[in-house]
N, C-alpha and C positions, 0 to 999 in steps of 0.2 A: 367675876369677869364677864363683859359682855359678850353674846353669840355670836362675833359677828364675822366669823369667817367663811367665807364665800365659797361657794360652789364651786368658781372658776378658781380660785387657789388650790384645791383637792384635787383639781383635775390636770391642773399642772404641775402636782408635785409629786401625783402619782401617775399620769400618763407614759413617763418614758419608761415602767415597767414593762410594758407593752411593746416598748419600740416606738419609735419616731416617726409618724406620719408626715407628709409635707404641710410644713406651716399655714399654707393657707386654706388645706383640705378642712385640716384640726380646726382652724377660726373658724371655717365656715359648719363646722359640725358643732361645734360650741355652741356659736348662735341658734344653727336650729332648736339642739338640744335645751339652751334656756326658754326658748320660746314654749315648750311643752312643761316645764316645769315654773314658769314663772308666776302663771297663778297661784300655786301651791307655797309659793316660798315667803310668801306672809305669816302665815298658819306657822310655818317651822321658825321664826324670826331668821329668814339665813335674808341678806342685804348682798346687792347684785353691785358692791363696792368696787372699786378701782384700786383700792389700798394695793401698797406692797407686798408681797407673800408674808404671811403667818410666820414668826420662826415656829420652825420643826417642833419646839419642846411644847408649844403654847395647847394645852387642852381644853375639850370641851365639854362639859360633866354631864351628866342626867339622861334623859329621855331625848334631850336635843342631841347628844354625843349620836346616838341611835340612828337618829330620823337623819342627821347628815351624811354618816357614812352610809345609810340604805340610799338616800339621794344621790351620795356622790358615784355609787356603785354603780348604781342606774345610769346617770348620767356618762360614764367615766364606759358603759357599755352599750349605750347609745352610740357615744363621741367617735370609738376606736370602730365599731363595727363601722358608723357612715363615714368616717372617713376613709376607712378600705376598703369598701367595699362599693361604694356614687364616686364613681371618678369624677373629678373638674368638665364641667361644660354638661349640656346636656345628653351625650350620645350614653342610650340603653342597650347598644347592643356593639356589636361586631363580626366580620365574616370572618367565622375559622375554618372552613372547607368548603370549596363550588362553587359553585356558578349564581351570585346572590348581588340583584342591584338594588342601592342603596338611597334611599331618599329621605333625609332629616333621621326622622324614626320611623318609616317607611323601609319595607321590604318588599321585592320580587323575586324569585327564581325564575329566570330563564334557562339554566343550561337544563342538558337532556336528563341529568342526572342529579339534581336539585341541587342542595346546600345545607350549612351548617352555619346557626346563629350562637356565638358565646354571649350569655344576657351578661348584665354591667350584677347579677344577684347570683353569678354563679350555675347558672341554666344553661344547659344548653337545647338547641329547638333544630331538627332535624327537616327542612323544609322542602317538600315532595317538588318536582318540576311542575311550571305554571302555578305558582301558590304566591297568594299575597296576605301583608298584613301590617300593623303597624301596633309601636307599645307604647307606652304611656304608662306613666305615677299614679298611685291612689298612693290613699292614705296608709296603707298597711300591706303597702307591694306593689306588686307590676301586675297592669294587664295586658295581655295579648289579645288584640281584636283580629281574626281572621276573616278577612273577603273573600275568597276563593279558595281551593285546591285540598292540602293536610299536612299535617306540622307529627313529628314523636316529642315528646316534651319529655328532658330528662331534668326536672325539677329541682333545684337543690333544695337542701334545709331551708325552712322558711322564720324559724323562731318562731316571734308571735306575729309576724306576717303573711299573707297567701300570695301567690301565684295564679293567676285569673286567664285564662282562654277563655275569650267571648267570640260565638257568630252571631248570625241574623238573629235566631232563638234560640238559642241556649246558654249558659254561662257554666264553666267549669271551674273551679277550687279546689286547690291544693297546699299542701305543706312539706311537700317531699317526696315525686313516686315519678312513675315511668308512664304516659297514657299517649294515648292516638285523639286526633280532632281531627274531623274532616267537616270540610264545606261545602255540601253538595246541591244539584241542582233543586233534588227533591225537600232537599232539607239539610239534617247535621246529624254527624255519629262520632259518638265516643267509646272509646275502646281500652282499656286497665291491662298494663304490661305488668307492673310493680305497682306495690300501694294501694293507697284508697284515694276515691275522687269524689268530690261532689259533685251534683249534673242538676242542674236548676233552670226548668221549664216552664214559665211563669210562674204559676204559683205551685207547680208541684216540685219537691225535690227530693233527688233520690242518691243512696250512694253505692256506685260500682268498687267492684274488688277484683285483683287478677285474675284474668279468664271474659271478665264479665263486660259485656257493649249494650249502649242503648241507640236509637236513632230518636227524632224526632218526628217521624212519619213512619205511618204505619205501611205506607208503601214502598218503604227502604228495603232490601235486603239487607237478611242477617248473617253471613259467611262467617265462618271461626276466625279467630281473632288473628292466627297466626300467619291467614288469608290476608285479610284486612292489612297488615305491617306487610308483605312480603315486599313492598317497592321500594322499601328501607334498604339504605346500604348496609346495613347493621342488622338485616334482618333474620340473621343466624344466632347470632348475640342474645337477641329478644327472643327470638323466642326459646331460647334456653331457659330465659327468665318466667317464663308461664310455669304456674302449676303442673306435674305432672300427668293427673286426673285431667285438668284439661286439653292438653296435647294427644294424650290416649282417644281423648273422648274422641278426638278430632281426627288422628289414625282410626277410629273406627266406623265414622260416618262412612257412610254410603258417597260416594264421588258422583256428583250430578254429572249426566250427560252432558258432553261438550257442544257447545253449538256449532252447529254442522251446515252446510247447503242440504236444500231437500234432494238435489240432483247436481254435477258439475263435470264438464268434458274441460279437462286440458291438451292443447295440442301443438306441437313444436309448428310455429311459422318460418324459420329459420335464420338465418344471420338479419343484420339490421337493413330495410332498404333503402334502395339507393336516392328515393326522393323527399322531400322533406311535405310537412304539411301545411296550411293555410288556414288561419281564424276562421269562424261562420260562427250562426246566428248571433248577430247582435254585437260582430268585432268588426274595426274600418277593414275596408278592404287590402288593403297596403299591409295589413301586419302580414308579416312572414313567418313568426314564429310565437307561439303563445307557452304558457308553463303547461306542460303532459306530463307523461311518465312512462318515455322510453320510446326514441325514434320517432313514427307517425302512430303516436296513441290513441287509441277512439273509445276512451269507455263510456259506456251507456248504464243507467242506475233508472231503474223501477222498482217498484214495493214488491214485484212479484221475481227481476230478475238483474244479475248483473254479468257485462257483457266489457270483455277488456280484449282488443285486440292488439300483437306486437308487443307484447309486453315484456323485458327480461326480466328475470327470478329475481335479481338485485332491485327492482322494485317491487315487486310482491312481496319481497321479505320487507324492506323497510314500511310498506305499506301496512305487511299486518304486525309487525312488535314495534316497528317508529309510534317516537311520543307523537301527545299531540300537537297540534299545529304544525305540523313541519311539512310543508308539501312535500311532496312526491315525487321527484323530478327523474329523467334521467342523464343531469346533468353530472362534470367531470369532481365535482364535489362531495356529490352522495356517495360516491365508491368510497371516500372514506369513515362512511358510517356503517359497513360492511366489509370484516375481512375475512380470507379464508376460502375452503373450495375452492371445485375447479374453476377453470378460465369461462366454460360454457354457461356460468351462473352469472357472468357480465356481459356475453356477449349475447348467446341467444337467444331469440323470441318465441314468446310462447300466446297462442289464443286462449281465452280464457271464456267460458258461457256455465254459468249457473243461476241454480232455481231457488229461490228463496221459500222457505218453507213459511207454511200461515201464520199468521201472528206476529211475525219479523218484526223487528223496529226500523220506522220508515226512516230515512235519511237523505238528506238532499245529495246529490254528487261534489257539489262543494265540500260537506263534511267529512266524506269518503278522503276526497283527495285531499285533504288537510291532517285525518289521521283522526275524525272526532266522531268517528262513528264503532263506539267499542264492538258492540255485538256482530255487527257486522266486518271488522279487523277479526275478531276470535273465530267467527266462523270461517272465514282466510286462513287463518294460523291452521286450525284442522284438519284443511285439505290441502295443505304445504306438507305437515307430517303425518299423513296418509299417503299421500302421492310420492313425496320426493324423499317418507323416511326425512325427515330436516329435524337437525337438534341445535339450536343456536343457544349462547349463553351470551351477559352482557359484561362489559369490560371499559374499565376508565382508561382512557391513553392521553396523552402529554399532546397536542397535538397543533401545528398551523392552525390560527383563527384572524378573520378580520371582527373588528367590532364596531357595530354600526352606532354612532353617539352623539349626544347631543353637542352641536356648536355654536355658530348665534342663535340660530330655535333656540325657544328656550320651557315653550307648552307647544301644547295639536291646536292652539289657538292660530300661533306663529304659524307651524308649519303649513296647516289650509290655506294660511292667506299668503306664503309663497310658492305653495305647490298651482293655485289657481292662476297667479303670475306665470308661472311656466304655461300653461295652457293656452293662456292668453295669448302668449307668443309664439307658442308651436306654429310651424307650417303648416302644418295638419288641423288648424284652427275650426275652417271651416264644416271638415268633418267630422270633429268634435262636437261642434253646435249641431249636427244636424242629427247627430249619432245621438246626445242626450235628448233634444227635444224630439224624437220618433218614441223613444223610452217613457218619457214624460207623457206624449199621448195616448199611448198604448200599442200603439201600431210598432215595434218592437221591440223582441224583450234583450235586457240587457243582459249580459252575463256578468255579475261583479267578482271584483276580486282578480283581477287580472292583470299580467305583469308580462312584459315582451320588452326586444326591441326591434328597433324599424330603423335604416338604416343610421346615420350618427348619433340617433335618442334613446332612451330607455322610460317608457312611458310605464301606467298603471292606470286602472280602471276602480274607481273606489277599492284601493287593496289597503288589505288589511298590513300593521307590518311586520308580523312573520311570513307575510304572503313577498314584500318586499326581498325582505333579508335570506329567503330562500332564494327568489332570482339573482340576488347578487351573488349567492355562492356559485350558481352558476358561470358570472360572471369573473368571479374573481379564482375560481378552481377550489377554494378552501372555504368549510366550515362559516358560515357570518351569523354573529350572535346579533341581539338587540338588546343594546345596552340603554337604547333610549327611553323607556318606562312609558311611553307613548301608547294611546291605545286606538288611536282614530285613524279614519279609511279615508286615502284621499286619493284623488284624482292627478297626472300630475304627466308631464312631457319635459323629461331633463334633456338637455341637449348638451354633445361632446363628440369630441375630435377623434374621428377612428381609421387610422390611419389604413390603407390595403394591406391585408396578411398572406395572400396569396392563398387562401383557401375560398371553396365555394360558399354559395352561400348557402347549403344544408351544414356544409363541414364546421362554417366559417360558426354560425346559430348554434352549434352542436359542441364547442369548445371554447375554455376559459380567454379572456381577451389578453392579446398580445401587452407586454410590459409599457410601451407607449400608450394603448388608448384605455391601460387601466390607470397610467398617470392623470390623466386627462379628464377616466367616470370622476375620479378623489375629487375636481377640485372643482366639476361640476356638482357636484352632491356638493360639496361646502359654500359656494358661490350662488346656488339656483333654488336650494332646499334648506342650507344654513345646516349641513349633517357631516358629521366627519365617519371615515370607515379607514381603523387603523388595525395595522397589525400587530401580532402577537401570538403567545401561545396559551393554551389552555387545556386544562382534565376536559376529555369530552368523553361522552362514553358511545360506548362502539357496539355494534353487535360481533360474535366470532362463529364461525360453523363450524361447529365438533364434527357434525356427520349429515349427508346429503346421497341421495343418489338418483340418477336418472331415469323415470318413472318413461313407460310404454304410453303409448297413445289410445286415449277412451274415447 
């Protein structure tokens, strides 16, 4: 009797041992699967027939009986894995926890407290706040290409497949384990929770085991591994899963010196006063109010000292454990990233002068006030819990959010070319023009990054848009995420209807806008910018003060 029973009969007469996949996952895992074996099915005489099923009795003798069933096995465990495992359409991934925006096969973390990717291979990918990255097919698995931030990778079984994190220089391979990826300025590090990894750096490769990190730059530091994870929500979890010898080891080290100011007086200025402040170098004159941080704020940033006056404790603390990019405001929104303690840690002001010791890393005041100046936030933390005895821990709460998102924009191509339309048309036109071309000449400097309003508008000065979506929480009293994926500075004069509140205009600057003229920002931002900013609620994570006390004056 001739061989000629088919591949696709075997798989149909024994697939529903397996269970039933969707009809047309199965077709479409068929065809892949024949396409990998159709070469080969000359050699075996198996015929990629159309015929009717085989009856059940009908066999097939010899070495071909063999070579079929070893095919049909393969096949039959090809077919049922990619059929359960490649959902329909292209999506590789999914968000099962946080704050994670989503572009084709593109991801971001924006929330404060990152997120959680379920891969379509059974992975899951722990994505730190500000972390991007995007997956993609290979031959024999997924990669993860990382642009930014740090991922924990809980890698599932891979079979005879890998699992790939790739950065700028490095590529990582796997088959099933637990490891850390970061993306950093200086370079990339990896770090081995569970399992073994491989770390491939042009042409050298090397393979880590738990406990064990390498960097790509020699000028990386090396912190224990259980340092390295601690920003994990999971990060109690993991590190149970370290070696015990390494945990010890790491209880045993020696604890570097905290970074410190070389010298620092704090000194109560006392409740908030009663006048408000006014832009200079290089803001129009007319602004009334610019983003600070707390009352009439004046910090001052040199490589040798920094200089905060007016400032309340509810900014200092968000200043030094707030993620980054989040400005620093003290606006009626930040108090929700802060609970706990007495009343005097929202109200009162405090002067603040310290001496930065030699070596310091320089930062511009921009950075500071954004939250992107680590060493300089740490040596902050230091003299919060020296001074003020401060023990804060962090905490995910359910909580009011607006989310700033895209609507006719639809790129930072869009929105330039109608953010400059608003300019165009500002009242304030003229001092716009005159304001950028002084900048242009050199004759003065600009301060970018800037976000205010002036009476009925809400302008910006090349700001960035967490520099945005932080003035609008001011605006709007509650949390504003940036859902837009946008990463461009623009310039920009929204104009809208603000109706009298009856408050001054320090008070009026000083609190969230009345329910009418935040009718009115919505439909401005959608009308003038093509941006929607809609409500909801969301995990945001919060700081809480276990313990605080009122420090004497130095």
């Amino acid at each position: 009797m001739k061989a000629d029973l088919t591949i696709r009969t075997l798989l149909r007469r024994y697939l529903p041992e397996y269970g039933e996949p969707p009809a047309l996952r199965t077709q479409n895992a068929l065809d892949r699967a024949w396409q990998k074996l159709e070469p080969h099915a000359t050699n075996a005489r198996v015929t990629r027939s159309v015929r009717p099923e085989v009856p059940a009795q009908e066999s097939v003798r010899g070495s071909l009986n063999l070579r079929l069933a070893a095919a049909a096995v393969f096949v039959l465990a090809v077919a049922i894995g990619t059929a359960i495992l490649w959902p329909s359409g292209d999506a590789l991934f999914s968000v099962a926890a946080g704050e994670i925006h989503l572009d084709g096969n593109s991801a971001r973390s924006n929330g404060g407290a990152g997120g959680v990717l379920a891969l379509v291979d059974g992975s899951r990918v722990e994505m730190r706040s500000g972390s991007a990255l995007s997956l993609a097919r290979r031959d024999d698995g997924l990669r993860i290409l990382l642009t930014t931030g740090g991922v924990i990778v809980h890698a599932a079984k891979q079979g005879n497949g890998h699992l790939y994190v790739q950065t700028k220089d490095i590529t990582v391979s796997v088959v099933g384990t637990v490891f850390l990826v970061n993306a950093e300025k200086q370079g990339s590090r990896v770090a081995v929770i569970e399992g073994e990894v491989r770390v491939q750096q042009g042409a050298n490769e090397r393979t880590l085991v738990p406990g064990e990190q390498v960097t790509s730059s020699p000028a990386m530091s090396a912190p224990p591994v259980r340092q390295v994870i601690a920003w994990s929500r999971n990060a109690a979890a993991l590190d149970a899963l370290l070696p015990a010898v390494v945990t010890q080891a790491a209880d045993q080290t020696v604890a570097p010196a905290k970074p410190a100011f070389e010298v620092i007086s704090i000194r109560s200025s006392g409740s908030a006063p009663a006048g408000g402040g006014r832009g200079g170098g290089g803001l129009p004159s007319y602004a009334p109010y610019t983003i600070a941080c707390s009352g009439v704020n004046f910090t001052q940033l040199d490589p040798g000292r920094l200089s905060i006056r007016n400032v309340t404790l509810l900014t200092l603390i968000l200043r030094a454990y707030g993620p980054a990019d989040r400005n620093c405001t003290s606006f009626t929104s930040q108090s929700q990233g802060l609970s706990g303690g007495p009343a005097w840690v929202y109200s009162e002001q405090f002067n603040v002068e310290a001496g930065l010791p030699q070596g310091a890393p320089v930062y511009t005041l921009r950075q500071f006030e954004n939250n992107n100046a680590p060493v300089l936030q740490a040596m902050l933390r230091t003299a919060l819990e020296d001074r003020f005895k401060l023990v804060v821990r962090r905490e995910t709460r359910e909580l009011p959010v607006e989310m700033l998102k895209l609507g006719t924009t639809k790129d930072a191509t869009q929105l330039a070319e109608l953010a400059a339309q608003t300019m165009s048309r500002s009242p304030n036109k003229a001092e716009w023009d005159g304001l950028f071309a002084r900048a242009a000449q050199g004759l003065e400097t600009l301060k970018e990054g800037l976000v205010s309003t002036e009476g009925d508008g809400l302008w910006g000065i090349r700001a960035s848009m967490p520099e945005v979506v932080s003035y609008l929480g001011r605006l709007t009293g509650k949390p504003v995420l940036d859902r837009t994926g946008l990463t461009a500075n623009i310039s920009f004069h929204v104009l809208f209807d603000r109706p009298p509140d009856g408050l001054g205009p320090f008070q009026g600057y000083m609190r969230p806008l009345a329910p009418a003229s935040m009718t009115n920002l919505r439909r401005a931002l959608r009308e003038q910018l093509g941006l929607e900013l809609e409500s909801g609620t969301t995990p945001v994570e919060v700081l809480v003060i276990d313990r605080i006390e009122r420090p004497t004056d130095n």
